[in-house]
C-alpha positions, 0 to 999 in steps of 0.5 A: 466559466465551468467550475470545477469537479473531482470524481472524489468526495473530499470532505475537508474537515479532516486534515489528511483529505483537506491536504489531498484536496489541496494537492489536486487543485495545485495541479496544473488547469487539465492535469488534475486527473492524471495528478489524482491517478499518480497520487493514487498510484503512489498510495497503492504502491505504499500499501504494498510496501507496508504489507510486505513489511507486516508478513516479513515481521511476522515470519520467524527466523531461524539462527542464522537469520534466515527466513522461516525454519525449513519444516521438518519432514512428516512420517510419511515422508521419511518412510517410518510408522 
């Protein structure tokens, strides 16, 4: 009987990749790479949810709510010295 192996190096000390660990092995016998790739791909998706989130926090909004405040125009834009 082969045992079995994951490309990834979980060190089950820490209890966050002890749970992922134990995730991958519930995975039906076959599945555990497509298993690791769709948790992976989950992770990825909640990492860009969370940058969205800090830039939109960091944009400032102008009275109404709305976004960043439209920039004024430079001299050079409106023609004057």
């Amino acid at each position: 009987m082969r045992a079995r192996r994951f490309i990834l190096l979980l060190d089950p000390r820490y209890s966050v990749e002890r749970e992922a660990l134990n995730t991958i092995k519930a995975a039906p016998e076959g599945e555990g790479a497509a298993f690791l790739r769709a948790l992976m791909l989950i992770g990825f998706g909640e990492i860009k949810k969370d940058k969205s989130r800090e830039q939109s926090a960091s944009v400032p909004a102008d009275e109404a709510g709305h976004g960043a405040p439209a920039q004024e125009k430079t001299d050079d834009e409106t023609g004057t010295t």
